[in-house]
N, C-alpha and C positions, 0 to 999 in steps of 0.2 A: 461779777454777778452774785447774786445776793440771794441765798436758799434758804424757807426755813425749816429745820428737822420738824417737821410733826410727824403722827404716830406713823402712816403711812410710808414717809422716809425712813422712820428710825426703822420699823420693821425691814425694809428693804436694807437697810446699813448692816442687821445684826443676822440674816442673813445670808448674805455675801460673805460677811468674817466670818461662818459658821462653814460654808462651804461653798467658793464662790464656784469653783469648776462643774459641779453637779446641781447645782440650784440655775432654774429657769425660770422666766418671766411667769409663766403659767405657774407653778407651782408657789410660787409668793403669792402670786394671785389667789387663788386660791384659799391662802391661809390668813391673806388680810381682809377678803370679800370686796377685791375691786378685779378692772379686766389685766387681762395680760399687755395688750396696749397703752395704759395705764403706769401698771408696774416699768413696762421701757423708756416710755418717755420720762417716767421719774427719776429714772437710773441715769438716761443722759441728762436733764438736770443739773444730778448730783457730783455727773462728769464734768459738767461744761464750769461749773461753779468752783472746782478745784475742792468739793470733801470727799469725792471717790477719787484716790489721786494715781489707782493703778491696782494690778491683780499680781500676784507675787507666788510663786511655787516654793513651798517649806523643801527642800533639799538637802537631802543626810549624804554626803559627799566622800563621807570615810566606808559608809555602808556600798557605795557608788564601785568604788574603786582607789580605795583606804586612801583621798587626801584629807588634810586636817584642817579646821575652822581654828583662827587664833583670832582673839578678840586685846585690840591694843587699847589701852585707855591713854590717851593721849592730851598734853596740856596746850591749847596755841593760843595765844594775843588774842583777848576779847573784839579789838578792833579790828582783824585778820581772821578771826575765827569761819566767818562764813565764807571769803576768798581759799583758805586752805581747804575747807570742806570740799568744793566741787574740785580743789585742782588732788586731793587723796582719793578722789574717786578714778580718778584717770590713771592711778597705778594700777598694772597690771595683779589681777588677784583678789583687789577687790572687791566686796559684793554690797559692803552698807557701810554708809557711816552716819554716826548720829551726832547730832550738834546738844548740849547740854546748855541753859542760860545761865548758872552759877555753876563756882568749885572750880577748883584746879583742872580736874580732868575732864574738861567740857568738850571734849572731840573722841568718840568713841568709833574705833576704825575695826569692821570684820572683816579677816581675809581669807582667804583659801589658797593652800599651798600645796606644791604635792609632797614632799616633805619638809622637816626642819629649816636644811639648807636653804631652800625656798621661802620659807617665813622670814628667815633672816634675811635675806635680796630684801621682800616686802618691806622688814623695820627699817632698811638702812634709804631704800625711796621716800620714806615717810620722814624721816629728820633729815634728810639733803630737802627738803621743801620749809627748813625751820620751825617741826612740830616735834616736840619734845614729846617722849614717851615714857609716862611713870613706869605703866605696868604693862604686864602682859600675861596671858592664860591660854592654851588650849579648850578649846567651848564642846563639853562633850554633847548637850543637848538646848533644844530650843522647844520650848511648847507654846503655843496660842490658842486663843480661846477669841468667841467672839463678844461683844460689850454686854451682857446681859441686862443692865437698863434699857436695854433700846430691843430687848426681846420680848415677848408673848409672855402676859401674866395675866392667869387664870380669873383673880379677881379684877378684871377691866371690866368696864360694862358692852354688852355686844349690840348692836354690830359697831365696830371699830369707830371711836369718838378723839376728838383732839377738841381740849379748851383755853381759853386765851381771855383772860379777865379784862376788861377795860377801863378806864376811869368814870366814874359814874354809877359802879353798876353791870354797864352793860356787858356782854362777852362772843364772842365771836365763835362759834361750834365748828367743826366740820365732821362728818359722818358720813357713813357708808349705808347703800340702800341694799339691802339682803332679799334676795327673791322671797315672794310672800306676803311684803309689807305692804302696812293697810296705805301708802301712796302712791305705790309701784302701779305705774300705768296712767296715772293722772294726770295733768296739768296743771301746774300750781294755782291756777284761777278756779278751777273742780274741787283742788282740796284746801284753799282758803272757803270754799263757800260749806264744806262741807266741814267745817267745824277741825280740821286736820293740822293747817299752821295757825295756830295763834297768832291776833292783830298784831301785835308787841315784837312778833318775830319778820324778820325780812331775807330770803334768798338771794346771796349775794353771788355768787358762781356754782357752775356746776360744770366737773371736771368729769369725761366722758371720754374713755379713752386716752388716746392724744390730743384729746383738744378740750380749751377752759369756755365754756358756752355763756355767755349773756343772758340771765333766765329774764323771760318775758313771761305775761300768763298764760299764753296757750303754750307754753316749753313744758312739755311732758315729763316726767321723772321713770327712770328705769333701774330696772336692778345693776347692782355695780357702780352705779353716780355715788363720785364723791360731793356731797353737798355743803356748799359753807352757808351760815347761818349767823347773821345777828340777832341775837337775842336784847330787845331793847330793856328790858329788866333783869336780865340775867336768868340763871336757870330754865334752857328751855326746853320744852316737853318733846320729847323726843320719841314718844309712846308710836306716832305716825311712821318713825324708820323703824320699828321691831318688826321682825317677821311674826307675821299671825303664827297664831298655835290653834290646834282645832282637840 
């Protein structure tokens, strides 16, 4: 399945990585200006397509009940690299391992032991499986952060745009309709006569919730619609999605 990140995903991607346990549909919602039904169906989406590929608890282990994190860098057979990957996850202890596409130490194995003794058990199930291990460390911390391109930056223009150039010229928009705006409430047939979408411009979906609508002319526009938009000459006037100001 085939997704593409525009801004609405990305906002949804960055965050999740920012906090996925305490961050709700409502509250992305919120800060993107579409629904909460929206923001979930987006999320499974992003699930079903394999780039949300899971939720993961950061766990300080030694803080837990003093066991320790040892990080193996490890060398295996580029042609076997990905077969040993999933059978080092099956060692007991393990909690990550990272595949590398260059370098010698292309198999990066994290484990948790409850002590020394125990890391040792760990290295010695890791080369009985014929992966060599350069190195080895004690991992005293781990910090993450979430992608800050795919977050919230003040100078974007509001309400929430996504653009997409085409050959030609033309460009395909998508925007959010913010309670207020001078189309909010209309029918696309009301606000083509009323001078609102430019001839040049065509509505090509309106995503509403969970569902992607078919715009016809009497299909009313509401606040929260995310609207896609071809613009047949590019640059288009988007003046119709700002929320009035009085």
């Amino acid at each position: 399945m085939d997704i593409r990140l525009d801004e609405v995903n990305k906002r949804i991607i960055h965050a999740l990585m920012h906090d996925a346990r305490s961050t709700s549909a409502p509250m992305i919602a919120d800060e993107v200006g579409v629904s909460p039904a929206t923001i979930r169906n987006r999320i499974g989406q992003l699930e079903d397509a394999g780039v949300i590929e899971g939720y993961h608890a950061n766990v300080d282990f030694e803080r837990g009940d003093g066991r320790l994190r040892n990080l193996y860098l490890c060398n295996a057979p580029v042609e076997d690299r990905e077969r040993l990957a999933h059978k080092v996850r099956l060692v007991p202890g393990v909690i990550n391992v990272r595949e590398l596409m260059t370098g010698r130490r292309n198999l990066h194995v994290l484990a948790v032991g409850t002590d020394t003794g125990d890391l040792r058990r760990i290295a010695r199930e890791i080369a009985a499986l014929g992966i060599d291990i350069e190195d080895e460390d004690l991992l005293q911390a781990e910090h993450y952060q979430a992608y800050q391109p795919f977050g919230p930056d003040e100078e974007k223009p509001q309400p929430l745009s996504d653009y997409i150039s085409l050959t030609g010229g033309a460009e395909i928009v998508e925007v959010t309709v913010p309670k207020g705006a001078p189309i909010e409430g209309l029918t696309l047939e009301e606000a083509g006569r009323n001078g609102l979408l430019a001839n040049d411009v065509l509505v090509v979906a309106i995503e509403r919730d969970d569902a992607v609508l078919t715009p016809r002319g009497g299909t009313a526009i509401r606040s929260d619609d995310l609207v896609t938009l071809l613009s047949r000459e590019g640059e288009a006037d988007l003046e119709a999605f700002h929320r009035e100001t009085v």
